[in-house]
mmCIF file as Biopython writes it, N, C-alpha, C and O atoms, coordinates in Angstrom:
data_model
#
loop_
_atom_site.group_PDB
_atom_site.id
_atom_site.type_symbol
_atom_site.label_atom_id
_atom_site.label_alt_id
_atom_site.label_comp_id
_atom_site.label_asym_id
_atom_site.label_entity_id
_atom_site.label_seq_id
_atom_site.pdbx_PDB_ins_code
_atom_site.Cartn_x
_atom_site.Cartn_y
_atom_site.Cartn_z
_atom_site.occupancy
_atom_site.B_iso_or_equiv
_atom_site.auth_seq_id
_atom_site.auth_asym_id
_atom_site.pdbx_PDB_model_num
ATOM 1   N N  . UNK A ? 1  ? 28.030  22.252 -40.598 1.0 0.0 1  A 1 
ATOM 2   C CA . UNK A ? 1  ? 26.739  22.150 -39.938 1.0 0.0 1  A 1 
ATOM 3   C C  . UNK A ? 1  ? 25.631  21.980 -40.966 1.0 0.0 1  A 1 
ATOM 4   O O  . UNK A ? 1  ? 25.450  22.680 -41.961 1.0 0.0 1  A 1 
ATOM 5   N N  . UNK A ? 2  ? 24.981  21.020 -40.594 1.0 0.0 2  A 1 
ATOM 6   C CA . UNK A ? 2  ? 23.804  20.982 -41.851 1.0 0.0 2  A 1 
ATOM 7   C C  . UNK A ? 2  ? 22.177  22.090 -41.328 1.0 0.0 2  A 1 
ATOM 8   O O  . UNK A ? 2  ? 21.519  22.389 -40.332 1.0 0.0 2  A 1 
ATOM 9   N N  . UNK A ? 3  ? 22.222  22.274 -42.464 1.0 0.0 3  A 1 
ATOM 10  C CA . UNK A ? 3  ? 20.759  23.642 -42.678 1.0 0.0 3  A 1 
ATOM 11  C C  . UNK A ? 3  ? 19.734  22.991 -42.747 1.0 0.0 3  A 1 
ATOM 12  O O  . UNK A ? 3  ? 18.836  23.788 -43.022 1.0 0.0 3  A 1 
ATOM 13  N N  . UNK A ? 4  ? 19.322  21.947 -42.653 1.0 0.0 4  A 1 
ATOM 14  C CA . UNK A ? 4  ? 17.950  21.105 -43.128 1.0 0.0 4  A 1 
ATOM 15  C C  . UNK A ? 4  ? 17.134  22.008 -41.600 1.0 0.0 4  A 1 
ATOM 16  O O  . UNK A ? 4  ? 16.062  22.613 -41.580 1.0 0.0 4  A 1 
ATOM 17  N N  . UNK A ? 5  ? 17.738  21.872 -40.914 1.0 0.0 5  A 1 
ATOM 18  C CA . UNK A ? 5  ? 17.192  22.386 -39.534 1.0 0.0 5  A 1 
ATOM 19  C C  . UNK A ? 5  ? 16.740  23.970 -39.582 1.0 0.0 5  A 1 
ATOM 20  O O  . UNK A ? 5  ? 15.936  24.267 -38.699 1.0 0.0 5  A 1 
ATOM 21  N N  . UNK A ? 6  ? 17.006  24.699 -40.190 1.0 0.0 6  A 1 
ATOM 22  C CA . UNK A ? 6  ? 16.736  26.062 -40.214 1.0 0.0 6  A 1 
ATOM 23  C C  . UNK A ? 6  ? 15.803  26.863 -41.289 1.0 0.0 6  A 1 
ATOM 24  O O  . UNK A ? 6  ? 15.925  27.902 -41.937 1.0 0.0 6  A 1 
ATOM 25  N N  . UNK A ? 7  ? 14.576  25.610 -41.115 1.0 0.0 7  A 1 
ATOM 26  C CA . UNK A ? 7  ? 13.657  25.957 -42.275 1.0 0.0 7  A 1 
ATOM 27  C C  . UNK A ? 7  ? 12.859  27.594 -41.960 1.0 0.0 7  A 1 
ATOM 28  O O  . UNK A ? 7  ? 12.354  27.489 -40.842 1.0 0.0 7  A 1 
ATOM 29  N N  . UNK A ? 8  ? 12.671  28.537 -42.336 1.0 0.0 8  A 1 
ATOM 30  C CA . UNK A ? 8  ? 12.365  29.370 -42.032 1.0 0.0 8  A 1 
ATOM 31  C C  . UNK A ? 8  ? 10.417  29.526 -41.916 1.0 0.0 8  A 1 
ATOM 32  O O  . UNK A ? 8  ? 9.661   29.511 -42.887 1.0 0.0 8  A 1 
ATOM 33  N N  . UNK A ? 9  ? 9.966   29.681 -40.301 1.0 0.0 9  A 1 
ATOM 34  C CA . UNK A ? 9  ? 8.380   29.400 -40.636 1.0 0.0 9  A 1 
ATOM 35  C C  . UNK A ? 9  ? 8.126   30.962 -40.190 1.0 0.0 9  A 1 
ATOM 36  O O  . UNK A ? 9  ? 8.880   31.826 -39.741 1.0 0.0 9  A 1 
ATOM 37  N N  . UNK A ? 10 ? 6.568   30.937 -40.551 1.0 0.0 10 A 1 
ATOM 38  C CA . UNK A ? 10 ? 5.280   32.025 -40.033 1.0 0.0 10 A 1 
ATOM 39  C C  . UNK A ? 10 ? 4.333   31.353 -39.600 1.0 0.0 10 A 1 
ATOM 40  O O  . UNK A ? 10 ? 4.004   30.269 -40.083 1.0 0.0 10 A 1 
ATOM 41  N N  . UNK A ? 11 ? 3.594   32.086 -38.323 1.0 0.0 11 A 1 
ATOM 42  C CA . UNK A ? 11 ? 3.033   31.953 -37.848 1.0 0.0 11 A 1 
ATOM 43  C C  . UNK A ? 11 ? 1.734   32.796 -38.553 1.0 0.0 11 A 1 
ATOM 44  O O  . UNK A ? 11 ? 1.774   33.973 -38.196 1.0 0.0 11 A 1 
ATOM 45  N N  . UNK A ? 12 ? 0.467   32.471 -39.561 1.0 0.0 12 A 1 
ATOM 46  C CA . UNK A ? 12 ? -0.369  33.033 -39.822 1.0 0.0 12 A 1 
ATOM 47  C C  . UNK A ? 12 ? -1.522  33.810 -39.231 1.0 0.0 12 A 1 
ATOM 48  O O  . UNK A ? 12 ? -2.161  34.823 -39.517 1.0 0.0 12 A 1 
ATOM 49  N N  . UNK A ? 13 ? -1.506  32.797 -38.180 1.0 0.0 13 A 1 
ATOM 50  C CA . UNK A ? 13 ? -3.567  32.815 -37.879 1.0 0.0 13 A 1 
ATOM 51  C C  . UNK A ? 13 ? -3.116  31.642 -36.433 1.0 0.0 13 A 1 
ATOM 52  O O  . UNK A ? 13 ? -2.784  30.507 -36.775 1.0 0.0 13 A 1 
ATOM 53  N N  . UNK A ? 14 ? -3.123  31.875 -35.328 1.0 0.0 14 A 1 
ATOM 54  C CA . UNK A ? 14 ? -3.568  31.154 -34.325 1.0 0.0 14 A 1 
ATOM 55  C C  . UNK A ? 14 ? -4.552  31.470 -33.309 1.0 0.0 14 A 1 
ATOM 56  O O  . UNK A ? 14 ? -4.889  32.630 -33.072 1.0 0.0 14 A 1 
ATOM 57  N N  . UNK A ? 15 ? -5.183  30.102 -32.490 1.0 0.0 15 A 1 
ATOM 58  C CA . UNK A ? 15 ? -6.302  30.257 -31.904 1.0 0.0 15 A 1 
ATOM 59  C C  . UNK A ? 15 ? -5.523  29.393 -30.681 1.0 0.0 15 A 1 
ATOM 60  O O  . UNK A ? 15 ? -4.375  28.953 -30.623 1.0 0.0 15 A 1 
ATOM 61  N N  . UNK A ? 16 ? -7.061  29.326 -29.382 1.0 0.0 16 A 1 
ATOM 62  C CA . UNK A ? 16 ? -6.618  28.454 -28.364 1.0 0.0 16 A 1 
ATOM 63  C C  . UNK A ? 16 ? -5.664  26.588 -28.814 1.0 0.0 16 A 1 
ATOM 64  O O  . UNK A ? 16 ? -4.706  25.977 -28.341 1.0 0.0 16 A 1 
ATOM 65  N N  . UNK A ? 17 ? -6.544  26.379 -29.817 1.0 0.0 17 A 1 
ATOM 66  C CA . UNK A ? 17 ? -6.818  25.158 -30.185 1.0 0.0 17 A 1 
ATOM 67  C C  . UNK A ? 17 ? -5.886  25.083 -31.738 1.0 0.0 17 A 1 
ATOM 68  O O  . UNK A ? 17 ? -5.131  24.114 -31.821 1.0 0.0 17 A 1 
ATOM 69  N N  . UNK A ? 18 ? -5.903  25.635 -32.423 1.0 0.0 18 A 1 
ATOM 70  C CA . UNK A ? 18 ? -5.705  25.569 -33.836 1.0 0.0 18 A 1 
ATOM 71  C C  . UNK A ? 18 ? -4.364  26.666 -33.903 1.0 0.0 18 A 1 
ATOM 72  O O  . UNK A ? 18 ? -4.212  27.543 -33.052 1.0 0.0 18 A 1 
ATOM 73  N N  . UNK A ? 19 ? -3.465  26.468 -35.010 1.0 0.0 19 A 1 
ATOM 74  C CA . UNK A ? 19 ? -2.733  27.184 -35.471 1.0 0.0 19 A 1 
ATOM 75  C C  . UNK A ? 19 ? -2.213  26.972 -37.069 1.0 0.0 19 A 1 
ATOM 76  O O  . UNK A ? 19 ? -1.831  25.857 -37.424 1.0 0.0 19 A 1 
ATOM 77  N N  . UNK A ? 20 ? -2.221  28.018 -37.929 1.0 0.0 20 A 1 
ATOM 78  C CA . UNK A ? 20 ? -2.055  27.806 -39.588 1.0 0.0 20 A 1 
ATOM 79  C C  . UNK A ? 20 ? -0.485  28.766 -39.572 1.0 0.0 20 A 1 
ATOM 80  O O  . UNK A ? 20 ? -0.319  29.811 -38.943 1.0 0.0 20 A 1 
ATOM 81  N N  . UNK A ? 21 ? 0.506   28.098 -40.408 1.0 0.0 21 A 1 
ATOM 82  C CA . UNK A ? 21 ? 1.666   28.465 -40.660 1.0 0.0 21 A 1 
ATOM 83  C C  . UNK A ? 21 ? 2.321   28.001 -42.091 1.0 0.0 21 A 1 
ATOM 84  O O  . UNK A ? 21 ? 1.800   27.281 -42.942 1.0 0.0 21 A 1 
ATOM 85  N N  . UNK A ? 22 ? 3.484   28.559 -42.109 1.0 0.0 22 A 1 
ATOM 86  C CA . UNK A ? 22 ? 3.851   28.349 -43.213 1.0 0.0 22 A 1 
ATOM 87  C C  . UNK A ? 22 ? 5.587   27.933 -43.161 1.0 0.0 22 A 1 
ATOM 88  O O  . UNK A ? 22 ? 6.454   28.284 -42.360 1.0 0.0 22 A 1 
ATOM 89  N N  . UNK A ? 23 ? 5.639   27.242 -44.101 1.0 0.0 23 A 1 
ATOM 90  C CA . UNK A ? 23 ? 7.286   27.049 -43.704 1.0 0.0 23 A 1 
ATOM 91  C C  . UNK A ? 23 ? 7.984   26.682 -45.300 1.0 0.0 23 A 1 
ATOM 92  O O  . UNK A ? 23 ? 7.584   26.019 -46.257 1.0 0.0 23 A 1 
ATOM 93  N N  . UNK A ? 24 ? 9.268   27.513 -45.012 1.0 0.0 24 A 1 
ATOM 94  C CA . UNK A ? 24 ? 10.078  27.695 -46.752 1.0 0.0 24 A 1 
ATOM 95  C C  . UNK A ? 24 ? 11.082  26.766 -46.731 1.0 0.0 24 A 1 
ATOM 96  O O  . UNK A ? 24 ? 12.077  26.858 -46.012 1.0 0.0 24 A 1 
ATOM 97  N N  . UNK A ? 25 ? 10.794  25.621 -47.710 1.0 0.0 25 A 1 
ATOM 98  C CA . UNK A ? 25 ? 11.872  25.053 -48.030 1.0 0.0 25 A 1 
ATOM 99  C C  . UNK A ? 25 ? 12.985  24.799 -48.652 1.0 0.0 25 A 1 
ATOM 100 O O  . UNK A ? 25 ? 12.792  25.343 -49.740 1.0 0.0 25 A 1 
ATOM 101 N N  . UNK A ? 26 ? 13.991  24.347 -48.685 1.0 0.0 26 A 1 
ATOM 102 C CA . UNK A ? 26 ? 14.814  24.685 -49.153 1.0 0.0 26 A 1 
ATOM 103 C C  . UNK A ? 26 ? 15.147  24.400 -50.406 1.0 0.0 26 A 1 
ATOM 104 O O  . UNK A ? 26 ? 16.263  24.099 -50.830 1.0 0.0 26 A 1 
ATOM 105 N N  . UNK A ? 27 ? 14.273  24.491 -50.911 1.0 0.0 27 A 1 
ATOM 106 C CA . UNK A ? 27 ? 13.958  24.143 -52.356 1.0 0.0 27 A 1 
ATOM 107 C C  . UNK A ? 27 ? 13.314  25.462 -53.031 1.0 0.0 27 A 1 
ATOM 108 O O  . UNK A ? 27 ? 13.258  25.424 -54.260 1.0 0.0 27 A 1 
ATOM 109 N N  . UNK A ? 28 ? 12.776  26.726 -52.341 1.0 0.0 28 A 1 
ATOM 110 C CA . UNK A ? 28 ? 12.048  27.042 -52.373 1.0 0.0 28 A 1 
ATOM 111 C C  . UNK A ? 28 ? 10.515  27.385 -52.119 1.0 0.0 28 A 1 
ATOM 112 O O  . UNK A ? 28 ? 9.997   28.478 -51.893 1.0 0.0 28 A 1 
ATOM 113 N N  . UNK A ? 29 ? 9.985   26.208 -52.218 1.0 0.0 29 A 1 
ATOM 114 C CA . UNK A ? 29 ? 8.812   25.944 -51.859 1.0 0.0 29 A 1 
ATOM 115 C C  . UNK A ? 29 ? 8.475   26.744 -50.900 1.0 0.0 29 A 1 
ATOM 116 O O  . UNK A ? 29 ? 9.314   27.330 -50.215 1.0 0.0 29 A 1 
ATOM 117 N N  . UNK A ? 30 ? 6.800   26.896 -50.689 1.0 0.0 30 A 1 
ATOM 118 C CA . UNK A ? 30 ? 6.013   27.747 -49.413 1.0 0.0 30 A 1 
ATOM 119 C C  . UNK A ? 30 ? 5.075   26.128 -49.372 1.0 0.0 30 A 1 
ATOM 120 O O  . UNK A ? 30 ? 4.633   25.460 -50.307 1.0 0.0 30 A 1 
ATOM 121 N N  . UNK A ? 31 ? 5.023   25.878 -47.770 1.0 0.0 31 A 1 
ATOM 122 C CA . UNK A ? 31 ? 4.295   24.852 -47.957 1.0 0.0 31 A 1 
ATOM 123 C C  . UNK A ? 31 ? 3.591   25.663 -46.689 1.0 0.0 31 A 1 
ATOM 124 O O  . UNK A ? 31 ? 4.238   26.463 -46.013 1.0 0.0 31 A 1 
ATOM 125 N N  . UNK A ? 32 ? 2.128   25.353 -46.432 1.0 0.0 32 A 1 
ATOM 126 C CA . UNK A ? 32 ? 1.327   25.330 -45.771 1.0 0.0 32 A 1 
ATOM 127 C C  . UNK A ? 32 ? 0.844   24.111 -45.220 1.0 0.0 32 A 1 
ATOM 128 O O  . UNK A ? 32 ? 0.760   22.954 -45.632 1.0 0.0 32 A 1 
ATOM 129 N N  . UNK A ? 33 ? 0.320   25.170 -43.348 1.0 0.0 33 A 1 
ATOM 130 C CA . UNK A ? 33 ? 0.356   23.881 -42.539 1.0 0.0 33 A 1 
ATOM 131 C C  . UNK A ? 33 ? -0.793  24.737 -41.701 1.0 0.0 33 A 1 
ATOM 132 O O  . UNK A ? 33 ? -0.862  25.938 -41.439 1.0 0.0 33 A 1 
ATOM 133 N N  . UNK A ? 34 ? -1.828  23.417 -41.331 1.0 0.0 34 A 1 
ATOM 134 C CA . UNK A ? 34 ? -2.867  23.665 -40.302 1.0 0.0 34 A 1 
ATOM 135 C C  . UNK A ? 34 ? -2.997  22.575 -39.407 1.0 0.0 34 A 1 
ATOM 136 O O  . UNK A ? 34 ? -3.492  21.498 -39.743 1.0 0.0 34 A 1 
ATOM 137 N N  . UNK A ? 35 ? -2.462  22.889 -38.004 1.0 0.0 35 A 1 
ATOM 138 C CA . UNK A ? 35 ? -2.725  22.304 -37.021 1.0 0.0 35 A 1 
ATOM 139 C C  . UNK A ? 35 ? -3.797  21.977 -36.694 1.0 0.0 35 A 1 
ATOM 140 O O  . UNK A ? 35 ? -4.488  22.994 -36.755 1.0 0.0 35 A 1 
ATOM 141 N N  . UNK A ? 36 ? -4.659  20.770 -36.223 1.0 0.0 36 A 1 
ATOM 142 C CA . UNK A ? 36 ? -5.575  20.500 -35.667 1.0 0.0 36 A 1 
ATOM 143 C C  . UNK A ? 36 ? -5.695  19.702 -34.471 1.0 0.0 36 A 1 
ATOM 144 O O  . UNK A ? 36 ? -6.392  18.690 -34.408 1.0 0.0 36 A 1 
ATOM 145 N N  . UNK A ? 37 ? -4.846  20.278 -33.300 1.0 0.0 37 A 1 
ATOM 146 C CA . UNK A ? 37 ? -5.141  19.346 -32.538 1.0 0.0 37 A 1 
ATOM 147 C C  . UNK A ? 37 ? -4.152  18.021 -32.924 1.0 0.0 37 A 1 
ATOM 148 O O  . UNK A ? 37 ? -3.091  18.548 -33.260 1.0 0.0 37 A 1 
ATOM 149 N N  . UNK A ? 38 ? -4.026  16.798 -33.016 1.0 0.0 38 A 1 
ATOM 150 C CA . UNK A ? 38 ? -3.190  15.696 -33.505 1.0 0.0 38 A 1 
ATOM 151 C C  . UNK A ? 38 ? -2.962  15.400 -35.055 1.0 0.0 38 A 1 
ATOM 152 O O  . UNK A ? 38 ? -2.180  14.623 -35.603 1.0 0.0 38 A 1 
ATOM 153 N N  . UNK A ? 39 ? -4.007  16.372 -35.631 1.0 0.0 39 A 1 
ATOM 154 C CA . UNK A ? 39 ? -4.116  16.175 -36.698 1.0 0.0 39 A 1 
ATOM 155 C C  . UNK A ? 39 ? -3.008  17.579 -37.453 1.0 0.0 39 A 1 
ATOM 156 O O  . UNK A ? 39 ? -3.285  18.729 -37.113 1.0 0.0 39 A 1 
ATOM 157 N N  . UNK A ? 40 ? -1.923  17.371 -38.354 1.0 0.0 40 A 1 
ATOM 158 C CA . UNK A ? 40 ? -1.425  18.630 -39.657 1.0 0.0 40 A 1 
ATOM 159 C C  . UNK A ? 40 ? -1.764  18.328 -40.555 1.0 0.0 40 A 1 
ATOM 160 O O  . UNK A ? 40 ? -1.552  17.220 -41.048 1.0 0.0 40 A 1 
ATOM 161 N N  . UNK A ? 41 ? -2.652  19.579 -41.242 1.0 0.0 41 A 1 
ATOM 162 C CA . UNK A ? 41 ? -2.488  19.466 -42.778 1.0 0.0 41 A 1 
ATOM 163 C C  . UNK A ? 41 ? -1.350  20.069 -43.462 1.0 0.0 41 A 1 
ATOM 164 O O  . UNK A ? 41 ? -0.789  21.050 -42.975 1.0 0.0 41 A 1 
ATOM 165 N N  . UNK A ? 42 ? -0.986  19.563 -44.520 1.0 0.0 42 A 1 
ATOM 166 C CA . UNK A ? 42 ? -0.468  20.486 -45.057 1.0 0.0 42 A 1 
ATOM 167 C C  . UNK A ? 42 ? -0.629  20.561 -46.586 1.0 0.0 42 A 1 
ATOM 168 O O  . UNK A ? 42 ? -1.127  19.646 -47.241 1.0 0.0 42 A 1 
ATOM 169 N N  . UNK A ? 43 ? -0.219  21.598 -47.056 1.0 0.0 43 A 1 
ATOM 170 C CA . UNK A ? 43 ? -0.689  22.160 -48.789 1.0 0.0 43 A 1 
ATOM 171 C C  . UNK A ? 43 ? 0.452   22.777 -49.111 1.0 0.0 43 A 1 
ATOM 172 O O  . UNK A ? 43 ? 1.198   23.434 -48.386 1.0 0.0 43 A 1 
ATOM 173 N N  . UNK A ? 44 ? 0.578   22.405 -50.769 1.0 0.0 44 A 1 
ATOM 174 C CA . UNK A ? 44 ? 1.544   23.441 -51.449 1.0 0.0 44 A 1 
ATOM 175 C C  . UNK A ? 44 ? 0.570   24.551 -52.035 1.0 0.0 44 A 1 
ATOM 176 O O  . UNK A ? 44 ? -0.646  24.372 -52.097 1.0 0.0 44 A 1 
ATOM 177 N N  . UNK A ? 45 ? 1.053   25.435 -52.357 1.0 0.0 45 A 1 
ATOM 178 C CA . UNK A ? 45 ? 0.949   26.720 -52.825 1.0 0.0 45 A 1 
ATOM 179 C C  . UNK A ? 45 ? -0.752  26.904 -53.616 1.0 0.0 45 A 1 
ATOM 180 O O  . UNK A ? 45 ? -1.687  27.703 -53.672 1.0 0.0 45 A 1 
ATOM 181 N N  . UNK A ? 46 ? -0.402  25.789 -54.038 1.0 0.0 46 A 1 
ATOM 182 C CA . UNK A ? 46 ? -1.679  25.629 -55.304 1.0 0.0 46 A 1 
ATOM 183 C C  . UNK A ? 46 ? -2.764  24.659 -54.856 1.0 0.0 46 A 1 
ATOM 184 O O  . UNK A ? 46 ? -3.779  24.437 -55.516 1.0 0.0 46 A 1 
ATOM 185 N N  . UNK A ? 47 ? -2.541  24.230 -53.956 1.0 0.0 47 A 1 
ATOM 186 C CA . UNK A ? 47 ? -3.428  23.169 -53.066 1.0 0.0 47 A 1 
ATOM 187 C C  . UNK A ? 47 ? -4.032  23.959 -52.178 1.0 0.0 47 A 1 
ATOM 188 O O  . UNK A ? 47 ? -5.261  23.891 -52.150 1.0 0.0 47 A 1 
ATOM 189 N N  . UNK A ? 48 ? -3.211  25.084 -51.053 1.0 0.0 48 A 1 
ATOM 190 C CA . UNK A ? 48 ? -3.549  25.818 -50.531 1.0 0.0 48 A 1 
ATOM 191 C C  . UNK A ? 48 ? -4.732  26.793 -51.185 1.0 0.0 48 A 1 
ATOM 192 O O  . UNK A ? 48 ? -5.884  26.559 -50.820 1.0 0.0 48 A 1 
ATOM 193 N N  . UNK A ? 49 ? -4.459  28.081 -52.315 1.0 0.0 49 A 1 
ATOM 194 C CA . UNK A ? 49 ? -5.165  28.422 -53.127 1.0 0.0 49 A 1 
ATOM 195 C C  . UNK A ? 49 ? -6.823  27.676 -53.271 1.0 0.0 49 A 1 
ATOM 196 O O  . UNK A ? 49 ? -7.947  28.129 -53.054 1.0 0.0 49 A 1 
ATOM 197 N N  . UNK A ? 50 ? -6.391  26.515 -53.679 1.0 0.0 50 A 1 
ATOM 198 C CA . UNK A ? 50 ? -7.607  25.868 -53.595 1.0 0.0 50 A 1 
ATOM 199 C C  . UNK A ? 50 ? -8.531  25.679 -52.446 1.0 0.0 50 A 1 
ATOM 200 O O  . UNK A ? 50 ? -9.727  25.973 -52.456 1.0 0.0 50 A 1 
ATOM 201 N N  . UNK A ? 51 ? -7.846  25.141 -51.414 1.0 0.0 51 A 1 
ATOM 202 C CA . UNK A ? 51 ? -8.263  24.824 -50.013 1.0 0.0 51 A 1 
ATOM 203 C C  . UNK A ? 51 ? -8.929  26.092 -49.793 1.0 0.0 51 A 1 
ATOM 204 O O  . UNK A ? 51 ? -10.114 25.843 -49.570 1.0 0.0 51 A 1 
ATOM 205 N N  . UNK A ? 52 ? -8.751  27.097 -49.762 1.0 0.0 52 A 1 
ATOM 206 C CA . UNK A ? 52 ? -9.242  28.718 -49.437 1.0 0.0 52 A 1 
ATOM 207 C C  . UNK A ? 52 ? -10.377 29.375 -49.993 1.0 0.0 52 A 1 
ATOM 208 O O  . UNK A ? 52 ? -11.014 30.305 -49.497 1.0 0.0 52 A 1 
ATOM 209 N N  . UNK A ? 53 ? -10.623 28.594 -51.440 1.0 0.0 53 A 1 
ATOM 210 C CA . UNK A ? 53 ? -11.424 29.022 -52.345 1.0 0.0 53 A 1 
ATOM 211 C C  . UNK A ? 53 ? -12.668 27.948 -51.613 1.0 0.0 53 A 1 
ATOM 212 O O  . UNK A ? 53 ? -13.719 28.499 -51.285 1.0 0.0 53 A 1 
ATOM 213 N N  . UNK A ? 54 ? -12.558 26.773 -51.425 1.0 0.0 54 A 1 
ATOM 214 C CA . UNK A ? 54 ? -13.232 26.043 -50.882 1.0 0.0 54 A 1 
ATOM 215 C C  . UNK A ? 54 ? -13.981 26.550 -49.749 1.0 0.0 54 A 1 
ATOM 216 O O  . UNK A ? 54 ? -15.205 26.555 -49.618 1.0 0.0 54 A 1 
ATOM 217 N N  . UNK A ? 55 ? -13.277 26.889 -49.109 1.0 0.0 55 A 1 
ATOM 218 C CA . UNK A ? 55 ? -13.828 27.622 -47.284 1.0 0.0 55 A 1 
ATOM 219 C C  . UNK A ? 55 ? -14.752 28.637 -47.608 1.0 0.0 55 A 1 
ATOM 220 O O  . UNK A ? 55 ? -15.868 28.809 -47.118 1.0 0.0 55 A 1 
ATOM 221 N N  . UNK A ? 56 ? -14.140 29.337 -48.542 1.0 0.0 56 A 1 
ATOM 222 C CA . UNK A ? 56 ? -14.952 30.921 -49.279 1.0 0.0 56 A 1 
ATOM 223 C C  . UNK A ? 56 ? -16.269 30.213 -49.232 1.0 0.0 56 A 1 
ATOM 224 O O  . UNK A ? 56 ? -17.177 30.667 -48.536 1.0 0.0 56 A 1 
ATOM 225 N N  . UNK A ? 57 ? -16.439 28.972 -50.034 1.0 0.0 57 A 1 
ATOM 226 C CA . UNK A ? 57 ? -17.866 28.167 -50.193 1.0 0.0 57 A 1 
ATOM 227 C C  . UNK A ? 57 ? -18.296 28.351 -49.539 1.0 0.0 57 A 1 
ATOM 228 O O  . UNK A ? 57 ? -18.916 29.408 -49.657 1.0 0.0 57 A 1 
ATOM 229 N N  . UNK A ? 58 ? -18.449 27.683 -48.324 1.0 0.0 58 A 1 
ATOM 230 C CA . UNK A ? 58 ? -19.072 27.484 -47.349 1.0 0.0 58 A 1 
ATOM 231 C C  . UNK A ? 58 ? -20.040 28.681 -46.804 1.0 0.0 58 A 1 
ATOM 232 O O  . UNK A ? 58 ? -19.697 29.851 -46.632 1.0 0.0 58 A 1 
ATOM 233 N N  . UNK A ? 59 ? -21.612 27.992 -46.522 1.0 0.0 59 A 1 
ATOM 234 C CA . UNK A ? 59 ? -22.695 28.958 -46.459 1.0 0.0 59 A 1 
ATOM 235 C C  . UNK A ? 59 ? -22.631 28.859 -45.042 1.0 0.0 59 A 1 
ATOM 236 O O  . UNK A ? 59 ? -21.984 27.972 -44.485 1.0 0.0 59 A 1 
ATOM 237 N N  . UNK A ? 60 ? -23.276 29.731 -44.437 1.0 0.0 60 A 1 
ATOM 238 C CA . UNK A ? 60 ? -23.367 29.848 -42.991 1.0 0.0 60 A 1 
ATOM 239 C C  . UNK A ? 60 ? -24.605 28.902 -42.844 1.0 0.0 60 A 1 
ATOM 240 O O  . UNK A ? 60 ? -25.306 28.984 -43.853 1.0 0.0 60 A 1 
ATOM 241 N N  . UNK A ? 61 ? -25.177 27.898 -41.773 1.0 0.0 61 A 1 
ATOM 242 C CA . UNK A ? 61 ? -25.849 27.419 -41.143 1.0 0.0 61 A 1 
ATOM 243 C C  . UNK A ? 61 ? -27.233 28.306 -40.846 1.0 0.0 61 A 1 
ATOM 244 O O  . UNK A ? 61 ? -28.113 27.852 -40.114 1.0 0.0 61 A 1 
#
């Protein structure tokens, strides 16, 4: 039976609309993923990191 199928995910942070997760590959890897509606992002580890530090930016309106 092949394992490609049994990537192991988390569910982080979901909303009505949005959901952020994570899923381990079999390589190791932690890749990150943000649903938007039709739109996924996704980030490795260090992309993520970044992506987060970015948001931190952000001033309120």
């Amino acid at each position: 039976m092949n394992d490609d199928f049994n990537i192991p995910t988390e569910t982080l942070a979901e909303s009505e609309h949005y959901l952020v997760w994570t899923s381990e590959e079999p390589d190791g890897e932690t890749i990150y993923h943000i649903d938007l509606g039709q739109v996924t992002l996704h980030f490795f580890r260090e992309e993520w990191v970044e992506f987060l530090g970015l948001l931190r930016g952000i001033k309120p309106a």
